[in-house]
N, C-alpha and C positions, 0 to 999 in steps of 0.2 A: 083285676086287682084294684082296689081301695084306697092302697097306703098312699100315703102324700108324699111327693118326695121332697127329700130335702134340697135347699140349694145355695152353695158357695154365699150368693149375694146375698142371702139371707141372714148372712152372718153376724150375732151380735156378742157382745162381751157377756162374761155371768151377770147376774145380778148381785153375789157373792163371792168370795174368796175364801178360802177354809186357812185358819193358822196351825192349827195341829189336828190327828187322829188318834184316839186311841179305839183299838179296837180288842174282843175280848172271842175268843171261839171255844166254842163246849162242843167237842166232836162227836156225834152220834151218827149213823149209817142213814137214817130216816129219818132223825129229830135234831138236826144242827140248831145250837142256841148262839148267837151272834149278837153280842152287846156294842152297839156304835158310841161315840161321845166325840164329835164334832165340834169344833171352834169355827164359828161361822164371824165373818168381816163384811160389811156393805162396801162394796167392790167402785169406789173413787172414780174410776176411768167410763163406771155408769150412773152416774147419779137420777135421781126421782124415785118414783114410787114405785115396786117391783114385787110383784111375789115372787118367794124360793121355789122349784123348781125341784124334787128331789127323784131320781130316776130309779124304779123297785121294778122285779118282773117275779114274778113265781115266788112272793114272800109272803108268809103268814106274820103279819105283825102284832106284837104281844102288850108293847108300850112302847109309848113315844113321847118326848116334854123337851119345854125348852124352858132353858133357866129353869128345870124342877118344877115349871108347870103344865102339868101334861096337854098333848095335844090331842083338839077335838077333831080336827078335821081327819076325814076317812081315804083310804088309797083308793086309786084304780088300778087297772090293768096295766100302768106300765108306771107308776110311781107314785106321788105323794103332791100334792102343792101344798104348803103351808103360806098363808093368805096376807098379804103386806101389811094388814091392822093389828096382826099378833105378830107381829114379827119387832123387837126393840129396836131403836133406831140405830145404836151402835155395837159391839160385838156382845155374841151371844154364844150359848152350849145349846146344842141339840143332843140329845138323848136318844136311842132306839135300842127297840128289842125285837129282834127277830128271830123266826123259825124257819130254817128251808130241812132239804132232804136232800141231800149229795150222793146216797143210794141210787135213788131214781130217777137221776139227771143225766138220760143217755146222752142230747147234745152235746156234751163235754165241752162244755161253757160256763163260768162260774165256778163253785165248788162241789166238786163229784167225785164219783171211785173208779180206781181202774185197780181190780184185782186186791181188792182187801184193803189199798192204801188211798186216803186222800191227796188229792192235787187239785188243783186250780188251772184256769182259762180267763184271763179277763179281755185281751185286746181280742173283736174291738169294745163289744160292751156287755163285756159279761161280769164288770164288777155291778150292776147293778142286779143281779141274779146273787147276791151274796148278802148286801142291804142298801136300804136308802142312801141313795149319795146321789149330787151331781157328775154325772158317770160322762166329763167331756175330756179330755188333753189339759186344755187351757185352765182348768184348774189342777194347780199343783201343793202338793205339803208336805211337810215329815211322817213317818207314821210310826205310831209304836202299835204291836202287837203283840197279845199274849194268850197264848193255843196251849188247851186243858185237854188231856187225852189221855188212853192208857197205853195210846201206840207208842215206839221206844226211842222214833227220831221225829222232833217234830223241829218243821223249820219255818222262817219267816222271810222280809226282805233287811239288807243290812247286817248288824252285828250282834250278835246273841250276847245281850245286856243281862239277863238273870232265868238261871235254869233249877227245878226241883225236882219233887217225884211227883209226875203224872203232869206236869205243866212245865212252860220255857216261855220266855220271854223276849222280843226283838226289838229292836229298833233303826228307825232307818232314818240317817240325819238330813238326806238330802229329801228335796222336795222333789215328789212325783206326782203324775196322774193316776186316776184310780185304774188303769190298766194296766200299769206296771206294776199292780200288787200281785205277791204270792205267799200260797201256803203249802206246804207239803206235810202230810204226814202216816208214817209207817215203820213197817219193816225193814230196814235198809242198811246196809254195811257202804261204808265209805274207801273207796278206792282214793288215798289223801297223796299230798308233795303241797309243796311252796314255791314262794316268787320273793324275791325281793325285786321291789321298784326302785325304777333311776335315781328316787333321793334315800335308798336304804332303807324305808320300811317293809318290815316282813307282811305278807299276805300268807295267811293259809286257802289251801285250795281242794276241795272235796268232790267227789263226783259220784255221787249216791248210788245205790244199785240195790236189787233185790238180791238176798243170798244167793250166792252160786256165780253172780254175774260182775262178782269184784275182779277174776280175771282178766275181762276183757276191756277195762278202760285205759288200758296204757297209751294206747297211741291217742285218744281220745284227752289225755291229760298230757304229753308229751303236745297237743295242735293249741292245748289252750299258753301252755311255758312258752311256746313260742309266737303266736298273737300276742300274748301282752307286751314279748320283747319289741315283736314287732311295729306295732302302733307305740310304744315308744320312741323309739329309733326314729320313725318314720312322719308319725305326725307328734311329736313330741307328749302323746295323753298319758298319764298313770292313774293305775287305779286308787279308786280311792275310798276303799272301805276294806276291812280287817281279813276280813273271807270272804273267797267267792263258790259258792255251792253250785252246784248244776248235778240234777238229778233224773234220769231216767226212766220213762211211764210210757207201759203198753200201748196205753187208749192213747192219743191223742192225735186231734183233727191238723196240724200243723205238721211241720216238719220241726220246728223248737221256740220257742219264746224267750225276749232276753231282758225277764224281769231283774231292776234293781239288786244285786248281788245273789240271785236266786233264780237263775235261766232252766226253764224246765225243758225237757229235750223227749222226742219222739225216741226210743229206745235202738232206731234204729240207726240212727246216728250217731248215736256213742259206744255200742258195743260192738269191739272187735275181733278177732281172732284169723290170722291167716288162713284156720283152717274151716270158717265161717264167714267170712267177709270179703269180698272181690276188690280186684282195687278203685276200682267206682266207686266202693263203698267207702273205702279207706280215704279217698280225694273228696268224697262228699263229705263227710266224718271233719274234715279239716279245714274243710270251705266253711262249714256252716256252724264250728265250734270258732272259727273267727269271725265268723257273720255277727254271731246274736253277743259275743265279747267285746265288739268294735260299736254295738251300740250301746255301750257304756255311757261313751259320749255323742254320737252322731242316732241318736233315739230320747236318751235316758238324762242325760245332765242336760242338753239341747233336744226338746221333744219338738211332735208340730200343733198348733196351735188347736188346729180341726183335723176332722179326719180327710177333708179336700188336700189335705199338705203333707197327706201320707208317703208320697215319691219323698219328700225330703229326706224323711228318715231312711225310706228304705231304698232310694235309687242311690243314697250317697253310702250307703252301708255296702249295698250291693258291689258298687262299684269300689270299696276300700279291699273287699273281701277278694276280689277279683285281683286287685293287685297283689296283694298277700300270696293268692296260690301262685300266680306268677312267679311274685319272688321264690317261692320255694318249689315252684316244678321247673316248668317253662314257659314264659309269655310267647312265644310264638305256640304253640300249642292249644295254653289258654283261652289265646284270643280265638283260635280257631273252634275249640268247642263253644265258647261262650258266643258267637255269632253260630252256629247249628242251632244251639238253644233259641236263640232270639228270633231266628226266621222259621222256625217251627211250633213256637207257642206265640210270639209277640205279632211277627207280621200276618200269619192264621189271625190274630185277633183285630189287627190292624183293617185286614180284609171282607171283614164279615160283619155281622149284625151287632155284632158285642162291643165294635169299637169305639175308646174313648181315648180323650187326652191322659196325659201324663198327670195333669192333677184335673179331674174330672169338675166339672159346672152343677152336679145334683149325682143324688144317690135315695133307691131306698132301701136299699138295704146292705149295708157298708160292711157287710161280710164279703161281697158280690165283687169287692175292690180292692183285693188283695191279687194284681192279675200281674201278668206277664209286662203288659205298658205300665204300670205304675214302678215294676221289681225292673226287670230285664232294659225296657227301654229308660227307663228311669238313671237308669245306671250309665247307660248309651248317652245321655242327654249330660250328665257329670263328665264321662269323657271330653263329650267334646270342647267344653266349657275350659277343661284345664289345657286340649293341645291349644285354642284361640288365645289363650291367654299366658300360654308355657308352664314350663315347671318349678321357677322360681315365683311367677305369677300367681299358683295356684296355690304355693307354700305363702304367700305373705294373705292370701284370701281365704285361706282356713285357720290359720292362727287369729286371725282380726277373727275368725266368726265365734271361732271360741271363747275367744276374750270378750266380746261384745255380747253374745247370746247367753252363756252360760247361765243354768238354774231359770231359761224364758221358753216359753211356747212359739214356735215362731213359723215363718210361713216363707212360701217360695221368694215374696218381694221382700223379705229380710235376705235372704241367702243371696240374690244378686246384687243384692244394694253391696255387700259386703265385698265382693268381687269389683262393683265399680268404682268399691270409694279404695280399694286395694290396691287395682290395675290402672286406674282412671277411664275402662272401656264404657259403650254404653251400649245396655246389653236389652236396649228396650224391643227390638227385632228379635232376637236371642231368645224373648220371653217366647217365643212362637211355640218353641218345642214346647213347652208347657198347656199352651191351651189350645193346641190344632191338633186332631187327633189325625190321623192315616200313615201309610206309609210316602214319603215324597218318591216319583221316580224324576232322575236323573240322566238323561238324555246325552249322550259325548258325541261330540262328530269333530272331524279334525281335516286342515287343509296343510300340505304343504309347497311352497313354493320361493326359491332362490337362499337356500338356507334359515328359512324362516315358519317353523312349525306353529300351526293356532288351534288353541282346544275351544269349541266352542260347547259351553254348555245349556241347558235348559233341565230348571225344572219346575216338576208337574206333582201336585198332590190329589188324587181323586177324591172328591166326594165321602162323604161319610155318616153317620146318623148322625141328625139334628146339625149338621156343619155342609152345608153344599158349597159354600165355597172358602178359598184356601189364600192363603199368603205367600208371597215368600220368604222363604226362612233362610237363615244364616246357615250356610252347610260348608265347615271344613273339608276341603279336596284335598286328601297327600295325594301326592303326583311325584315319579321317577319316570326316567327316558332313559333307555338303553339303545347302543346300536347291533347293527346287526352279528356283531362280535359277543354280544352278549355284556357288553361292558355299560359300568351307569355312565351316563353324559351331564344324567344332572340326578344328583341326589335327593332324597324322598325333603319337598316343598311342601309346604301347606298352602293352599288358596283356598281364599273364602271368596263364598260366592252368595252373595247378597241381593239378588235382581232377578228376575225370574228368568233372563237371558243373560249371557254371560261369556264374554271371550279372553281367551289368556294367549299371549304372544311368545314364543321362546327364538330368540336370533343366534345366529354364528352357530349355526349346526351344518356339518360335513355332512353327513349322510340323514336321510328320514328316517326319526327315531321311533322304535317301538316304546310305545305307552303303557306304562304302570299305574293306572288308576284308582285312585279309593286303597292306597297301602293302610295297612293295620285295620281297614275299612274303618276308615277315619269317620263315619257316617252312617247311619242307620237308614240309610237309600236304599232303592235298587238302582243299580246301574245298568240304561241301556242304551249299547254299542254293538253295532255291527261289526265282529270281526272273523277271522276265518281262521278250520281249524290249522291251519299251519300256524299263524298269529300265537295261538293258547300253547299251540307243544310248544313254541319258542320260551313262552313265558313257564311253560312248568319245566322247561332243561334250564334258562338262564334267571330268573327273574330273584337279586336278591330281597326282596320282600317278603321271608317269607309265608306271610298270609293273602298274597296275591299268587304266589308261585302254586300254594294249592289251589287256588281258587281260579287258575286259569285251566286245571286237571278238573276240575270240581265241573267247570263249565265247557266242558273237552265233554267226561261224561253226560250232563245235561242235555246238549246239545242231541247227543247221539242217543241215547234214550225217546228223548222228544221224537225224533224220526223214525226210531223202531216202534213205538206206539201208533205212532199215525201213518206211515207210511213204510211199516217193516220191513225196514231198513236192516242190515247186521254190523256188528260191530266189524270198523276197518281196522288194517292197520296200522293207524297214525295213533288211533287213540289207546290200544294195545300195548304196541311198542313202547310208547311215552310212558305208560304206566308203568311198563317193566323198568323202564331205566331207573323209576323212582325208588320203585319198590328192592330194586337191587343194588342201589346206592350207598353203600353203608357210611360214607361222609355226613346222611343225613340224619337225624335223631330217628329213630326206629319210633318214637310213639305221632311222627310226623308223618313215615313212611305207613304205619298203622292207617291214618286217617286219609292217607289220599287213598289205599286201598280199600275205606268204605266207600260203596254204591250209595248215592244219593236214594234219598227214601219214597215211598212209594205214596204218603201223604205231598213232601216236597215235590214230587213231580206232579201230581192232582195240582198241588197250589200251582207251580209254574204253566201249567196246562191252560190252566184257566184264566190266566192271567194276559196269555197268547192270543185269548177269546177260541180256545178247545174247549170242549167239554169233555172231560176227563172219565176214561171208563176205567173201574179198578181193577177189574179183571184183566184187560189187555197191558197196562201197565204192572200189574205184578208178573204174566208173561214173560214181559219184554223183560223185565230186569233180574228175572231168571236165568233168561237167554243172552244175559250180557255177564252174568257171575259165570255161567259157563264155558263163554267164550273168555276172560279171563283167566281161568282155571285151566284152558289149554294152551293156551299162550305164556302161562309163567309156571306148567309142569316140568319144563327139564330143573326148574331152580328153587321149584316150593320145599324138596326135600332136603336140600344144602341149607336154606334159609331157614328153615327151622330149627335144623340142628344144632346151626351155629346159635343162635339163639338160646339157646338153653342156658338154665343158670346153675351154675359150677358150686354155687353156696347155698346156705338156706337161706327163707324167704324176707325178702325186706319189701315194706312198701315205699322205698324211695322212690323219685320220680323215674329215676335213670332204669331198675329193674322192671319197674313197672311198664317203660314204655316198649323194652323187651322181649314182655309178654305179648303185653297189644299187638303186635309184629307178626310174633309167634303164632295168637292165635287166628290174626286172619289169614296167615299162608293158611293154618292147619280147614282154616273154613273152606280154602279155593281147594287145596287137594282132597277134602270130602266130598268134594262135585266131582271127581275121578276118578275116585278108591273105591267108592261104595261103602264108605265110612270105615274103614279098616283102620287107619291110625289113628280117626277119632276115637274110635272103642278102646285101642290102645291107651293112648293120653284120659281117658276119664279111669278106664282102671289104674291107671302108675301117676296121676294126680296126689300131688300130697299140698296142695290151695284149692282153696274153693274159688279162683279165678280161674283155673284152668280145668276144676271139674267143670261148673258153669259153663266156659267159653266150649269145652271138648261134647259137654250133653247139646247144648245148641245147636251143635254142628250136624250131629247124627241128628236131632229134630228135625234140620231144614231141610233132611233129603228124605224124611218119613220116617226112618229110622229110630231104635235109641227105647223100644219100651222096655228093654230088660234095663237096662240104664236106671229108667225112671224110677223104677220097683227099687233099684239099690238104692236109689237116690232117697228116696221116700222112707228105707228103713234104718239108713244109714242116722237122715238127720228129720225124721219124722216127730220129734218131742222137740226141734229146734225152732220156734217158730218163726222169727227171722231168717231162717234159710229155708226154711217150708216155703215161706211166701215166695221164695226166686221160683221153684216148684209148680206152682202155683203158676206163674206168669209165663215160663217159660212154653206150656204147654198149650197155652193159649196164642200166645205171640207166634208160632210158631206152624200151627196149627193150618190145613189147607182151608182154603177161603170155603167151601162149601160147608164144612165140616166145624168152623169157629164158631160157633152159637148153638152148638151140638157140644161140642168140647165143654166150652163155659160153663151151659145146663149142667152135666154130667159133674165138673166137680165144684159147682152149687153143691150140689148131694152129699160130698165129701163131708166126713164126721168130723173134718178140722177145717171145716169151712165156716169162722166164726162171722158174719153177718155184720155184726155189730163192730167189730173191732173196726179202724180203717184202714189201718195197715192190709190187712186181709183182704179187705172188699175191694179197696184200691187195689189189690193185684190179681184181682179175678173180674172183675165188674169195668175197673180201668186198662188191664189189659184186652178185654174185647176190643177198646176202639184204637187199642194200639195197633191190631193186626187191621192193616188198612181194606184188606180186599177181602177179608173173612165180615168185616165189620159192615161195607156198603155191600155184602152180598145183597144179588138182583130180586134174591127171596125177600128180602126185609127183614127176616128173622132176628136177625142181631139187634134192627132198632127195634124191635117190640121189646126182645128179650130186657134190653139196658132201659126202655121204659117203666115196662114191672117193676126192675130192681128199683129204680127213682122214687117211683111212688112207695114202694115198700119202707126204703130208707128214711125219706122225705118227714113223717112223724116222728121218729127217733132222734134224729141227726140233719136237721134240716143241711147244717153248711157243707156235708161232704157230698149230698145230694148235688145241693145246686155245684157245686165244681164241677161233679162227673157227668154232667149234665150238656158241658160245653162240647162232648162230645159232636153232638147236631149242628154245632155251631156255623159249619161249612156246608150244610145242606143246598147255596144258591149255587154252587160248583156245579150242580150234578146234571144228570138228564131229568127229564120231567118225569119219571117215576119213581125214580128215586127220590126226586123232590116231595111226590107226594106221599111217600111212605114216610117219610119223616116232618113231614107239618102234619101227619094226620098222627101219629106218638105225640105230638109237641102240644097236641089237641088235645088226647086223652091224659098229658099230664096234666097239663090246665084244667081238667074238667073233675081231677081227686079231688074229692071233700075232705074239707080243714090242711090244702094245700099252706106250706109254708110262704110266707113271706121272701126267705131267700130263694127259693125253689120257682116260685110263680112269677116274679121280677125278671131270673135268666129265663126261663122259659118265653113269657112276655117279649123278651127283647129280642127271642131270636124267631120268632114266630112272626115278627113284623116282616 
């Protein structure tokens, strides 16, 4: 690959600064006509002599002049210079005229169709696939917009200033970059309600939809009435423009975008229906409608500067959005999924060829860095910053940022300046999490003697691309001490540990206390400590933390797994036992009891395998955890049928957290007694389902034992015109699927007549479910990597960015045995080796191929 990459230190201010936009859109399917008129400023903070710099990709250009004198100079491939000797010395209009085709713009980047209706893509540079513009962050402006169509809703960014027949008019007073533009236009009925904010102005609030699909936005506008209260209440923001729209599109490569008063949303995240949407869907639906509404201001009124500063926006977003679901389900639960998440997409990326820091040193292609460490760890990296600094601390360090940044581009060393000049901390060590990429491990050993307990720590960051060696970083330690009563002795402490060795002392202790370390997993470490499993059952019967209390059940199972892989082992019963007690707990929150009775995954055990310095075989590992769901499922048959019963819900369907965590419950006894029955009450529960959580969770069940093709058939005709519930269909079958037989499965419904290619919803749940099934996916055939090869290169000219995503797939190839290794550098070969490979495509390829 060619491309130059970019890099951090290379970073200079524009040459210019734009004071307004008007822009003018003539919608046609093939012949878009797009009128620009730019107010361009000689940008003060760069003084000398500078050509403009304008950024075009895929534009036929018609006319172009500044000050009404047309311009001579000609584009290339990737935009325009207009040359510092035509350029006036003080501010100036630039003029353009262009042509694209939003028809035939599969990438769904820029402006294109999904199904009859215009919509737009600009983060991260696909305003300049629309027209010439300085297409960076750090240029920001107002824009007016006025969209000519004979479609019946046409919308912009901001507050619709003047509407007629066949045209409307927007405008948006605050100043953006050009990636926060949007345009929609179509078909659409408006599922509407209102807000008024904390100082009593009304907000109208609209939630666009194709006809037919106005039913299903209630709970989707019921998540956003309650983020706006929320970030109110909580960080004091309101919003601040008239309407807020969010509209709903098939196609699109994201999960939603949260332009300027105009968030465009994956359709699958807004539409709901109990008897179409699981509660995954319903919790995702709420996470991610206060996600892209909370960067109103932590994206949008506060952008970042460059795209190196992208964690800003989205680690502090991430981590607002996080609190939110908290607030409204449960934070002990929350936290516990959102660390599943993070050690199976962030420290996978942490470990492997793809790894980078939190705000990356060079990129080429800055689609490639929308990942898990910039999102997930990102967010991990804000936590920790506020327990260091507390919760008053954190509240007088976000209102200063607000106050101080508002309407600027700004960058990682403004966000901690803000915090030291808040807290008086110095948070120059601190910055580590930022530009050291890996995971750190975490090392505990402990002595006691004469009532005097000592934690001694170490820690250790491996190695990593382009970084072989590592710092120490500031890592918050919660720490509790119980005794052997189960009682705290000392309540959950925070210690930092700032030194690459590190001892902490605790005196006046009666008895040797047992350790609760890394509570709320205060840290984005591994922790490693040798303890034994009576240690973990004590910690999963007494330990109030509760995201250690799982996580000593979590590493109860681990443990035992690990040995029945390599040394098959069976499951005892300490670790049995312990489980049943949780599992028949009813004290505990049922969607907690849910989660300690899922088995650790069979990618998670590959990672911890290899980590142990195993080599990890998929095939003996999906065995093994076969043979621990079994043993399970006879060790809690005298109580799966009570438990489930009682579970049941006496009313109809609510997605509150409470019902929701119910079912969770519900449906994994119903999983452990399909490993007994022979699917007999699953087949039951899918026929007498009236949720499509408990059709879902009851088809799965019969899937995982082979079972379930009459199922499928109902399933298929019941909601076969539904495409959003196709797609569970879709995935299920594959996810589920026995390892020899998953890249036979996949093939087979490729073929499928509702197997849209193109779409990515779709392709993501046939192409991305392969590599979800772990041991169908490293079958010792290879098949499955040829298979998701093909598909890459297929996709890769259409849709470069969904390519390279599904791509990371291989990611984990140094895990394996040497055949398997070589079956997949020799794919990673023949992707490299497609002519008119993409840029994004050939970059991740590149990097995991090293």
């Amino acid at each position: 690959m060619t491309d130059t990459a970019i890099r951090l230190a290379d970073y200079l201010a524009p040459s210019h600064l734009i004071e307004s936009v008007a822009l003018t859109f003539r919608l046609a399917p093939e012949a878009t006509r797009v009128l620009s008129t730019i107010r361009f400023t000689p940008n003060k903070a760069r003084p000398g002599s500078h050509d403009l710099r304008l950024d075009g990709e895929n534009l036929t250009l018609i006319a172009a002049a500044i000050d009404a004198v047309p311009v001579t100079a000609e584009p290339d491939a990737t935009g325009l210079t207009l040359p510092w000797a035509d350029l006036p010395e003080g501010p100036f209009t630039f003029t353009a005229e262009v042509e694209i085709s939003p028809a035939t713009n599969t990438a769904l980047e820029g402006l294109y169709m999904s199904n009859g209706m215009y919509c737009t893509q600009c983060e991260a540079e696909g305003f300049r696939k629309i027209t010439f513009y300085p297409d960076r962050p750090d240029v920001m402006a107002p824009f007016r917009v006025r969209i000519e169509s004979d479609m019946p809703v046409l919308l912009s960014n901001g507050n619709e200033t003047a509407t007629g027949p066949g045209w409307a008019e927007w405008t948006d007073p605050w100043p953006k970059p050009a990636y926060l533009f949007a345009l929609v236009a179509g078909d659409l009925i408006a599922h509407s309600a209102s807000f008024t904010t904390m100082s009593g102005r009304p907000v109208a609030l609209n939630i666009w939809v194709r006809p037919g699909d106005e039913g299903r936005c209630a709970y989707a506008m019921d998540s956003l009435i309650r983020s706006m209260r929320w970030d109110e209440q909580t960080y004091g923001r309101e919003y601040d423009l008239d309407v807020f729209n969010i509209v709903a599109v098939d196609d699109f490569n994201m999960g939603a975008m949260e332009n300027k008063g105009l968030n465009i949303f994956n359709s699958k995240y807004v539409l709901a229906l109990p008897e179409t949407a699981t509660d995954d869907d319903f919790a995702r639906i709420e996470a991610i409608i206060a996600h892209e509404y909370f960067h109103n201001w932590t994206g949008n009124r506060i952008t970042c500067r460059d795209w190196f500063q992208l964690c800003l926006k989205e680690g502090l977003t991430v981590f607002r959005d996080q609190q939110f679901s908290g607030d409204m389900r449960s934070h002990a639960v929350k936290r516990i999924e959102d660390v599943l998440t993070l050690r199976a997409r962030q420290f996978r990326e942490d470990g492997g060829p793809l790894a980078h820091p939190v705000r990356p040193e060079e990129y080429v292609e800055i689609n490639n860095f929308y990942t898990a460490t910039v999102y997930e760890k990102g967010a991990e990296v804000i936590g920790m910053l506020k327990r260091l600094v507390g919760d008053d601390g954190y509240a007088r360090a976000l209102d200063l940022y607000f106050q101080r940044h508002d309407g600027e581009a700004a960058t990682i060393e403004d966000w901690l300046k803000v915090f030291e000049d808040a807290t008086g901390r110095d948070l120059a060590q601190f910055k580590r999490w930022y530009s050291e990429a890996g995971t750190p491990r975490l090392k505990a050993t402990e002595d006691w003697a004469d009532g005097v307990w000592t934690l001694h720590l170490e820690q250790v960051t491996p190695p990593t691309p382009g970084q072989p060696l590592k710092h120490p970083k500031v890592i918050p330690v919660a720490l509790g001490l119980l005794n052997g009563n189960g009682d705290e002795v000392l309540p959950t402490t925070v210690l930092e540990m700032t030194e690459a060795k590190q001892s902490f002392r605790f005196d006046k202790l009666a008895t040797r206390p047992i350790p609760s370390i890394l509570r709320g997993f205060s840290a984005p470490v591994i922790l490693e400590r040798a303890t034994s499993p009576e240690e973990r059952a004590f910690l999963l019967a007494h330990d109030t933390d509760p995201f250690n209390k799982w996580e000593a059940g979590r590493a109860l199972a681990k443990d035992l797994l690990a040995r029945m892989v390599t040394d098959n082992a069976s499951p005892g019963p300490d670790w049995l036992d312990a489980l049943a007690r949780v599992a028949t707990d009813d004290s505990l929150d049922p969607a907690f009891r849910a989660l300690a009775l899922r088995l650790p995954g069979e990618d998670d055990m590959a990672q911890t395998l290899h980590a142990s310095g195993i080599t990890p075989d998929p095939a003996r590992i999906h065995a093994a955890r076969r043979q621990m769901a079994d043993a399970l499922a006879r060790r809690l048959q005298p109580e799966l049928a009570g438990l489930i019963d009682s579970l049941a819900e006496p009313g109809p369907f609510t997605p509150e957290a409470r019902a929701a965590g119910r079912r969770a419950l519900r449906l994994a006894a119903l999983a452990l007694v399909t490993r007994t029955d022979g699917g007999l009450r699953a087949a039951e529960a899918f026929r007498s389902a009236n949720n499509m959580t408990e059709e879902v969770g009851a088809l799965a069940c019969l899937l995982d034992i082979g079972r379930g093709q009459s199922e499928l058939d109902t399933f298929e005709s019941r909601w076969g015109k539904d495409r959003l519930v196709m797609d569970k269909w879709f995935s299920l079958q594959i996810l589920y699927a026995a390892p020899e037989a998953t890249a036979e499965t996949t093939r087979r419904l490729t073929d499928h007549p509702a197997f849209d290619w193109k779409n990515p919803n779709r392709f993501r749940s046939v192409i991305g479910a392969l590599s979800g099934n772990h041991a169908g996916f490293h079958h010792a055939s290879g098949d499955s990597y040829r298979l998701l090869a093909d598909w890459l290169i297929r996709l890769d000219p259409l849709n470069p960015q969904t390519a390279a995503r599904m791509s990371t797939a291989f990611e984990t190839w140094a895990r394996y045995d040497a055949d398997r290794q070589a079956l997949i550098q020799a794919e990673l070969d023949r992707v490299l080796a497609a002519p008119g490979l993409s840029r994004d495509l050939a970059e991740m390829a590149e990097r995991m191929r090293r």
